[in-house]
C-alpha positions as CSV (number, residue, x, y, z in Angstrom):
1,X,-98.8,66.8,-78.5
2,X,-99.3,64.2,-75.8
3,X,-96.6,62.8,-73.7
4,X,-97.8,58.8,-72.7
5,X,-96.5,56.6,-70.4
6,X,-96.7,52.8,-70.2
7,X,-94.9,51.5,-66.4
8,X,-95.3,48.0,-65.7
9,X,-92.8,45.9,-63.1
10,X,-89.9,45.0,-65.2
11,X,-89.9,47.9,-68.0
12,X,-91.1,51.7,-68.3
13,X,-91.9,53.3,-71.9
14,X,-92.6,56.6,-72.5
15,X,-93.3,58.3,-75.7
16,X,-94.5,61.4,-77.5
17,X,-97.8,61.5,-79.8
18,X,-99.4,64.3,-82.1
19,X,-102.5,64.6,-83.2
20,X,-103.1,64.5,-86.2
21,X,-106.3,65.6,-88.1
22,X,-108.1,63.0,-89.9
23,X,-105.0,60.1,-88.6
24,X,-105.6,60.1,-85.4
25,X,-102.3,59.6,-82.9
26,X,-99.0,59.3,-85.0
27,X,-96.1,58.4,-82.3
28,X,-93.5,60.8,-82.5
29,X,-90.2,59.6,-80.5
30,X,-90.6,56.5,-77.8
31,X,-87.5,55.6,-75.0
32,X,-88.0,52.2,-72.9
33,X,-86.4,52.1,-69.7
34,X,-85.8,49.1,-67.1
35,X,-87.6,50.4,-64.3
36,X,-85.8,48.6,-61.5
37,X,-82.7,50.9,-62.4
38,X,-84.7,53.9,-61.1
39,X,-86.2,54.7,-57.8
40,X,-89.0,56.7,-58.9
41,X,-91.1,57.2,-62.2
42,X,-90.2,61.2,-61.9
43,X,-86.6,60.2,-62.1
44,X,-87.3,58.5,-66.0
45,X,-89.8,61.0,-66.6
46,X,-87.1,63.9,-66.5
47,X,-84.2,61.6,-68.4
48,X,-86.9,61.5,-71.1
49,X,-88.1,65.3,-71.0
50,X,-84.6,66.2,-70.9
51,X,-83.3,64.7,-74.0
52,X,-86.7,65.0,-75.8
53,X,-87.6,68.4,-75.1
54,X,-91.1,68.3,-76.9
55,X,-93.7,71.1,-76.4
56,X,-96.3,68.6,-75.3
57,X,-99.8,69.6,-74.1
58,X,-100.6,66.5,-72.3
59,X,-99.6,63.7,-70.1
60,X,-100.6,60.3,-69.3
61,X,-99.4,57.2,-67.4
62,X,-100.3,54.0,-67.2
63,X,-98.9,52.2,-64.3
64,X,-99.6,48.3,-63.3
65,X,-101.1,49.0,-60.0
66,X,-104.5,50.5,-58.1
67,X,-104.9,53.9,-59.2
68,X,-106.9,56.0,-56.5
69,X,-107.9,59.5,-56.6
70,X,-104.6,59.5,-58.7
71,X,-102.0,58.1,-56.6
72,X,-101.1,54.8,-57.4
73,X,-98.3,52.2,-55.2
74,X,-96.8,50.1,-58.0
75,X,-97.8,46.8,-57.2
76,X,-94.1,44.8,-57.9
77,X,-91.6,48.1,-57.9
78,X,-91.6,50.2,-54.5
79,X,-92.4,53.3,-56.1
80,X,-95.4,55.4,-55.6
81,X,-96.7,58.1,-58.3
82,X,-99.1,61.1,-57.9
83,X,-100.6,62.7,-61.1
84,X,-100.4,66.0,-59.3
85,X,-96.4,65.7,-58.6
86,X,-96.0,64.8,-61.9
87,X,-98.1,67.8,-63.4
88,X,-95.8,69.8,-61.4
89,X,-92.9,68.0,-62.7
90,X,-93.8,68.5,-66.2
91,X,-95.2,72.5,-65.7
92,X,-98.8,70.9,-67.0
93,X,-102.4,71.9,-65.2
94,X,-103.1,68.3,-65.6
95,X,-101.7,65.0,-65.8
96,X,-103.9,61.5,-65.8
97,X,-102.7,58.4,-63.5
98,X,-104.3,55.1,-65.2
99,X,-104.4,51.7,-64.5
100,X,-101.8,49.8,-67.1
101,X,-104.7,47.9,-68.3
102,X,-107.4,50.6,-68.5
103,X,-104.7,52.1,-70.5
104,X,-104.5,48.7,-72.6
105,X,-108.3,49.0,-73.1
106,X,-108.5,52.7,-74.7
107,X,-106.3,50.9,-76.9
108,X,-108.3,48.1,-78.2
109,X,-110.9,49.9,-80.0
110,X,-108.3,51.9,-81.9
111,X,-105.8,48.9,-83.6
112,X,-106.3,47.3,-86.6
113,X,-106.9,43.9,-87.2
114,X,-103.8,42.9,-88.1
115,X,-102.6,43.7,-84.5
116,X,-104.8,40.7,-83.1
117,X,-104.5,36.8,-83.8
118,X,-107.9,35.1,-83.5
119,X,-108.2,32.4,-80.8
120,X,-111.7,32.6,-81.0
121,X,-114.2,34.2,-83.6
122,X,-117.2,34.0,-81.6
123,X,-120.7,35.3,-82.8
124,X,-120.6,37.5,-86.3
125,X,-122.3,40.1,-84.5
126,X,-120.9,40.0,-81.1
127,X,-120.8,43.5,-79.5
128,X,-121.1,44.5,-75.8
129,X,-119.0,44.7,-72.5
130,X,-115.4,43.7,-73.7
131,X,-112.5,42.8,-71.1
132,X,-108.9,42.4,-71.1
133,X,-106.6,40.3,-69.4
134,X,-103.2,40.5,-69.2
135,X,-100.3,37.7,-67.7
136,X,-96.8,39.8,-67.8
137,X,-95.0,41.2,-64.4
138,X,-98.4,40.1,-62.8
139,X,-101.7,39.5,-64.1
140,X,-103.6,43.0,-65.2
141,X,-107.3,43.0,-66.3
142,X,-109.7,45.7,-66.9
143,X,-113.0,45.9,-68.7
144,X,-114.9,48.1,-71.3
145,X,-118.2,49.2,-70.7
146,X,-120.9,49.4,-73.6
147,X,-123.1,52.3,-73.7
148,X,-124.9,51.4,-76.9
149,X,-121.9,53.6,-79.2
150,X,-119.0,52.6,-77.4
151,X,-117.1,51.6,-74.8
152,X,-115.8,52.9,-71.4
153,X,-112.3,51.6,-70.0
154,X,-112.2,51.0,-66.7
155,X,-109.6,49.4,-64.3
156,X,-109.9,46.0,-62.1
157,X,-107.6,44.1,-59.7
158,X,-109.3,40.9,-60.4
159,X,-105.4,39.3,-60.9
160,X,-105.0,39.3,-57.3
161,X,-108.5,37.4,-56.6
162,X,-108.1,34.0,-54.9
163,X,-106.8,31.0,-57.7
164,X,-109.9,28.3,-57.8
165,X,-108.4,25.1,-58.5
166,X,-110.3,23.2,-60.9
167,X,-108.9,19.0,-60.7
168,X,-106.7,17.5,-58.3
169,X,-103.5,18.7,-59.8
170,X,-104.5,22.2,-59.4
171,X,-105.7,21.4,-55.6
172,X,-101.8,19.9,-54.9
173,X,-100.5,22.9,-57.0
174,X,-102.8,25.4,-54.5
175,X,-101.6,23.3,-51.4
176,X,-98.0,23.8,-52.5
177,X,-98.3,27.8,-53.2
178,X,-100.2,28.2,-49.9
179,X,-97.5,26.5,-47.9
180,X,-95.3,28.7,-49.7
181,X,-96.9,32.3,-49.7
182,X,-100.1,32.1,-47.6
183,X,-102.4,33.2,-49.4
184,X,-102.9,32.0,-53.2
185,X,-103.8,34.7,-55.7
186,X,-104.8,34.2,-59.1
187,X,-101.6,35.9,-60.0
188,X,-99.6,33.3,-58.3
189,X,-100.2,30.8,-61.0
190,X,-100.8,33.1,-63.8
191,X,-98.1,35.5,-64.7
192,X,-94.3,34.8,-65.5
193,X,-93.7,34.4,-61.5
194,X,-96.6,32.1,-62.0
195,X,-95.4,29.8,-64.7
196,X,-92.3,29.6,-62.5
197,X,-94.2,28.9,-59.3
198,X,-95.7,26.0,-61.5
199,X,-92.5,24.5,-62.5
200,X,-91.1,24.5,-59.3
201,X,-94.3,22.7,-57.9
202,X,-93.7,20.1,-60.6
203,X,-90.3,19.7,-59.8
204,X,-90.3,20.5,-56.2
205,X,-93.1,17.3,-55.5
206,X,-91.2,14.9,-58.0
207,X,-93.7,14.9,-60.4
208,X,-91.2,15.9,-63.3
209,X,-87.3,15.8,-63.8
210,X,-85.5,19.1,-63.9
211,X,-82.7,18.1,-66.5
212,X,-79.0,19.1,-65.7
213,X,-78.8,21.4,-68.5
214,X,-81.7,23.3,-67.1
215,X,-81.2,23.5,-63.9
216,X,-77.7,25.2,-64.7
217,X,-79.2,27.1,-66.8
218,X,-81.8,28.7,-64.1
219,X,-78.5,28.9,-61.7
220,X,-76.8,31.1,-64.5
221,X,-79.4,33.7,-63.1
222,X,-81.4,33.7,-66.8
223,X,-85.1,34.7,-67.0
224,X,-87.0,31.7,-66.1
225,X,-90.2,32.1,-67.2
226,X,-88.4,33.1,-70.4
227,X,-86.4,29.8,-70.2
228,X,-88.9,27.6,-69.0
229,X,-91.7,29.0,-71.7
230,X,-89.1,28.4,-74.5
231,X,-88.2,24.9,-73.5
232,X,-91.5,24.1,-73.5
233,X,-92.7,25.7,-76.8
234,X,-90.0,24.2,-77.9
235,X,-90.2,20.4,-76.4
236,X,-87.0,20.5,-75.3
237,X,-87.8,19.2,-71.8
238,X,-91.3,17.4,-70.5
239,X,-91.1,19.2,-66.8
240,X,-91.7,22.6,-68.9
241,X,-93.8,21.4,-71.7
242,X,-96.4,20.3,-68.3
243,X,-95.4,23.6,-66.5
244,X,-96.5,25.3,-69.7
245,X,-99.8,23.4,-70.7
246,X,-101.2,23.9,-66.7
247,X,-100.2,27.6,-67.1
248,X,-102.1,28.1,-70.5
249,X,-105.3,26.0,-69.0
250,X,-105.2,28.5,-66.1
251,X,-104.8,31.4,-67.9
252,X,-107.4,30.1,-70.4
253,X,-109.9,29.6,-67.2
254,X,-109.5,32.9,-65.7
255,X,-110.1,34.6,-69.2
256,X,-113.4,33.1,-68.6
257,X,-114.2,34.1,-65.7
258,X,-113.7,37.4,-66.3
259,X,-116.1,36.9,-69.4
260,X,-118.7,35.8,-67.2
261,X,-118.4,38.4,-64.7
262,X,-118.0,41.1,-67.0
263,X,-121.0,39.6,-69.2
264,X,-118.0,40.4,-72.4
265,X,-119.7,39.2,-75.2
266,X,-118.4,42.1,-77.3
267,X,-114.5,40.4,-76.8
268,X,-111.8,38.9,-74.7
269,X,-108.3,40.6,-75.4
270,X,-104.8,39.2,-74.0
271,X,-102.6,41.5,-73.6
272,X,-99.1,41.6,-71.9
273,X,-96.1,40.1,-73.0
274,X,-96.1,37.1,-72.7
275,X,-99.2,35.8,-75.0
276,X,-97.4,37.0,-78.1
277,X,-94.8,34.9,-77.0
278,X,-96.8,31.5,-76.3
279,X,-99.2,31.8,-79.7
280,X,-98.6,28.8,-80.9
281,X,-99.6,27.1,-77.6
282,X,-102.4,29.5,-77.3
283,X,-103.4,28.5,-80.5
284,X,-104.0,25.0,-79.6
285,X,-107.3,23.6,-77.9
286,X,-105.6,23.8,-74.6
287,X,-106.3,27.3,-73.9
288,X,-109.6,27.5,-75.1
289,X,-110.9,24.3,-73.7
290,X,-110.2,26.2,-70.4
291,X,-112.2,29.7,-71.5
292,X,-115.0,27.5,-72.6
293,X,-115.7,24.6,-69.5
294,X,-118.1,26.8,-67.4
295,X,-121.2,24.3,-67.4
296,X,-124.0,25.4,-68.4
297,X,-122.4,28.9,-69.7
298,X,-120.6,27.4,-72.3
299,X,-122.9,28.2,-75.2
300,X,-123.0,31.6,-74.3
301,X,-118.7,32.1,-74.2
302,X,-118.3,30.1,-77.6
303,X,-120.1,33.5,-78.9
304,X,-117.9,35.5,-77.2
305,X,-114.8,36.7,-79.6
306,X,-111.5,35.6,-78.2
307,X,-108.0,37.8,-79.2
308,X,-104.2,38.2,-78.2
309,X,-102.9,41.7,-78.9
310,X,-99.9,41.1,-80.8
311,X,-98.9,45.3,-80.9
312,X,-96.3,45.8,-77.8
313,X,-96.8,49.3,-77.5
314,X,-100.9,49.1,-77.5
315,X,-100.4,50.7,-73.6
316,X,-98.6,53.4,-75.0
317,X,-101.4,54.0,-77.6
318,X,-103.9,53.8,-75.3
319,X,-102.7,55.9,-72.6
320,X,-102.4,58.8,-75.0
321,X,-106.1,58.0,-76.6
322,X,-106.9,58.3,-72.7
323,X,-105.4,62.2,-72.3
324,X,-106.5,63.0,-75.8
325,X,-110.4,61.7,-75.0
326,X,-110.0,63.4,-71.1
327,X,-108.9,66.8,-72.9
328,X,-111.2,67.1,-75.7
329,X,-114.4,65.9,-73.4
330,X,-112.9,68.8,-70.7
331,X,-112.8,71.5,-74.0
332,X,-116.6,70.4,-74.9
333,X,-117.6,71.0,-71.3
334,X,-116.0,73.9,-70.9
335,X,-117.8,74.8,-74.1
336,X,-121.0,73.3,-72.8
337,X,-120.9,75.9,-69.7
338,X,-119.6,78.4,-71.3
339,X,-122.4,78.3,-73.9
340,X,-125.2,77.4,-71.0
341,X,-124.2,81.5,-69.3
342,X,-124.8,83.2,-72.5
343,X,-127.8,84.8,-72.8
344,X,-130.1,82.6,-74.9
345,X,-131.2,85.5,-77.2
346,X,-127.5,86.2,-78.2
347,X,-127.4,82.4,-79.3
348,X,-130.1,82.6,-81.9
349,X,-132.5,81.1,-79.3
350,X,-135.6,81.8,-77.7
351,X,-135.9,82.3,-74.5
């Protein structure tokens, strides 16, 4: 039994797997949570021990932040989680801290096809380095190593790497968020902050009309990358419909960069919530015109396999392959040493 965790900025799930032989995970109970309601991750981890009292063995989090020696500060909550107070919380020897997105990427190699939607076949027999990249809260990525059998999450900040305009909209757009924050991360323009920041650059340098209706509609206090994302899927006003289509081209650019630099030909993954949400605009050449306009790499990305995760709870998933992969590769070890002390002539070996 595995208790997993999946923390981002705006919601916190936790959930309970078992393994089972031959099936692999099978999810046993799940609670979400809205994290800004808490004031620490302990705090929802005992409101979900206490009215799921499971007899787990295991625990892992994934939490969208830097993860370091297992602390991690959560990069848009002011919390700060330690594996080891948490193994204390929980009466465990051991508990994993994860990246979100390194727990996204144990994920990937364990859903079935119908949890993706193609953007981008790429080569038949693509295989290597995979990445994944994530716009939600912020902008997550994270890559997965290929040994020659398979891969190795690991966990990158690369979202918060400067934003490289690419045409003169995006140099006004960079002027505009510097003026504003500082410093421009990539994160800035890509994520649902992002696609807000974008709109309001629009709208703020009169080079679209926020409508009446809309801009009541943002007063109200409603989600407005929700509202603004919507309105433009849905052509109901041409300041969001632009918003959108420079936030796709950016998002579509960055996923490329993070090919290149990862050398992923085995797969690009989006993850997150909002690509599920924007498909059909992800679908169109928009996005992956973006991925592909690197010069003289473009041959080499339109091999590379292209995918949005369409499973919600793939962080979940992967953050209790992660404790189930630590603990059975800590019981072969064990087994390993254990097995290297014994004397080799009581082993059926020669000496």
């Amino acid at each position: 039994m595995i208790l997993a965790g999946d923390i981002g900025g705006t919601n916190a799930r936790l959930a309970v797997f078992e393994v089972s032989e031959g099936h692999g995970l099978r999810k046993i109970v799940e609670s979400d949570y809205r994290a800004r309601d808490y004031g620490a991750l302990a705090e929802i981890v005992t409101t979900f021990v206490t009215s799921q009292p499971l007899p787990f063995e295991h625990a892992c989090f994934g939490v969208a932040g830097p993860v370091r020696q297992g602390r991690a500060v959560i990069a848009n909550l002011p919390w700060i989680v330690g594996a080891r107070a948490l193994a204390q919380l929980l009466k465990l020897p051991d508990v994993s801290v994860i990246n979100d997105l390194e727990a996204h990427a144990y994920a990937v190699d364990a859903l079935p096809p119908g949890d993706f939607a193609v953007l981008q076949p790429g080569a038949a027999n693509a295989g290597g380095n995979a990445a994944i990249i994530a716009a939600g809260t912020g902008l997550g990525q994270a890559g997965l190593y290929w040994d020659g059998e398979r891969h190795h999450p690991f966990a990158g900040e690369g979202g918060h790497a400067d934003f490289a305009p690419r045409n003169e909209l995006e140099m006004e757009l960079l002027r505009y968020l510097t003026r504003k924050f500082g410093r421009v991360s990539c994160e800035r323009v890509v994520s649902g902050p992002g696609l807000n920041n974008v709109y309001m650059f629009l709208r703020d340098t009169g080079r679209a009309e926020e409508p009446a209706w809309l801009r009541d509609k943002l007063l109200e206090g409603a989600d407005a990358s929700a509202v603004i994302a919507q309105a433009g899927l849905d052509g109901k006003a041409e300041i969001c419909e632009r918003a959108l289509g420079i936030f796709v081209s950016a998002y579509g650019a960055e996923a490329g960069n993070l090919a290149l630099k990862l050398m992923a030909t085995g797969g690009i993954f989006l993850g997150g919530g909002i690509a599920p949400k924007i498909l059909a605009k992800l679908q169109q050449p928009t996005f992956i015109d973006a991925f592909l306009a690197k010069g003289r790499m473009q041959s080499l990305l339109e091999t590379i396999p292209v995918r949005v995760i369409l499973n919600d709870k793939a962080g979940l998933l992967g953050a209790a392959r992660c404790a189930w992969i630590r603990a059975t590769s800590g019981r072969q070890a064990a087994a390993d040493s254990a097995r290297e002390k014994r004397p080799r002539d009581l082993i059926g070996e020669t000496p």
